[in-house]
N, C-alpha and C positions, 0 to 999 in steps of 0.2 A: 881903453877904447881908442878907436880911431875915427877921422874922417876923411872921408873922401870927396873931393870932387872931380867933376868930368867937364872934359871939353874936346873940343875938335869936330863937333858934330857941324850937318849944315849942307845946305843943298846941292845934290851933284845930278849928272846925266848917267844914264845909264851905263853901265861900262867903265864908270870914272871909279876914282880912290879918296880915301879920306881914312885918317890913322886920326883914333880917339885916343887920349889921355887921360887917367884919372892919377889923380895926385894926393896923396895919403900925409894927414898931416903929423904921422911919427915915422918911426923906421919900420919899412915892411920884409926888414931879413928874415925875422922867425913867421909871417904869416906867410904860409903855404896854398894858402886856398884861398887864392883871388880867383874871381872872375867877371867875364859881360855876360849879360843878361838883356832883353829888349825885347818891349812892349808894343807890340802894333792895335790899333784903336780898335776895339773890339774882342780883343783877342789876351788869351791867360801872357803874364811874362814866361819866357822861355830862356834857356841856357842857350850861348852863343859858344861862350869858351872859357877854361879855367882850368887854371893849374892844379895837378893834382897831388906833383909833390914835385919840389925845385923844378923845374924846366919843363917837366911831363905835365903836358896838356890836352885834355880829349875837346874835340867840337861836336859841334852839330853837323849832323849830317846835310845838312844844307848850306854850311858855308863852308865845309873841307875843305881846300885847295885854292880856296879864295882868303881865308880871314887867318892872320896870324895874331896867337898874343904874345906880348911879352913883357919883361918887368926890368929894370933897371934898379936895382935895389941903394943904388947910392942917391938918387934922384926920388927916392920914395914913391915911384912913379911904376904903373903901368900901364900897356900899351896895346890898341888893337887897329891893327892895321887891315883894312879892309881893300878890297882888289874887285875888279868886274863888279863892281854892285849892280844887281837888282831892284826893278819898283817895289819886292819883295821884300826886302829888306831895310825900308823905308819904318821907321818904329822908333820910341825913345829907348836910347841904350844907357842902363845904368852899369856902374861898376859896385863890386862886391867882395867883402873880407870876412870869410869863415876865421874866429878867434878864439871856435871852442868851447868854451865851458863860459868866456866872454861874448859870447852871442853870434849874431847876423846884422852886418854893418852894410847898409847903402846908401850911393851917393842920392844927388838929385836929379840925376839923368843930362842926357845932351840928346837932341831931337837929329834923326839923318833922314832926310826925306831925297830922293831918287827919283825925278822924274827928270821928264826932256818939256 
């Protein structure tokens, strides 16, 4: 098993950036299928973005060109770096480790809320 936590969320303007962290407390070299996820109030959780195998990662089509992720695998850590945000994109974002036959691991989320 692992855990994760998340951080780096918290309130910006529109237009602004903020890069999430989530920080895995073994080594995340063999999990391949990390990703964010984020829950706006009201609303089903949805995929943001995740690896789908080393480095290849698909998004959402709403954040393409905006939201990068990435992993640092000696830091057990990884990363999504968010660009242009939208009040849209205002939701608690969790992180996530597909482990397989080990399950579906997520953190506790970090809150990003976007307004001016």
């Amino acid at each position: 098993q692992v855990q994760l936590v998340e951080s780096g969320g918290g309130l910006v303007q529109p237009g602004g950036s903020l890069r999430l962290s989530c920080a895995a407390s073994r080594s995340i070299f063999s999990i391949n299928r990390m990703g964010w996820y984020r829950q706006a109030p009201g609303k089903q959780r949805e995929l943001v973005a995740r690896f789908i195998s080393g480095t290849l990662a698909t998004y959402a089509d709403s954040v393409k060109g905006r939201f990068t992720i990435s992993r640092d695998n000696a830091k057990n850590t990884v990363y999504l770096q968010m660009n242009s945000l939208k009040p849209e994109d205002t939701a608690v974002y969790y992180c996530n480790a597909d482990l397989g036959p080990g399950g579906v691991t997520w953190g506790q989320g970090t809150q990003v809320t976007v307004s001016s």
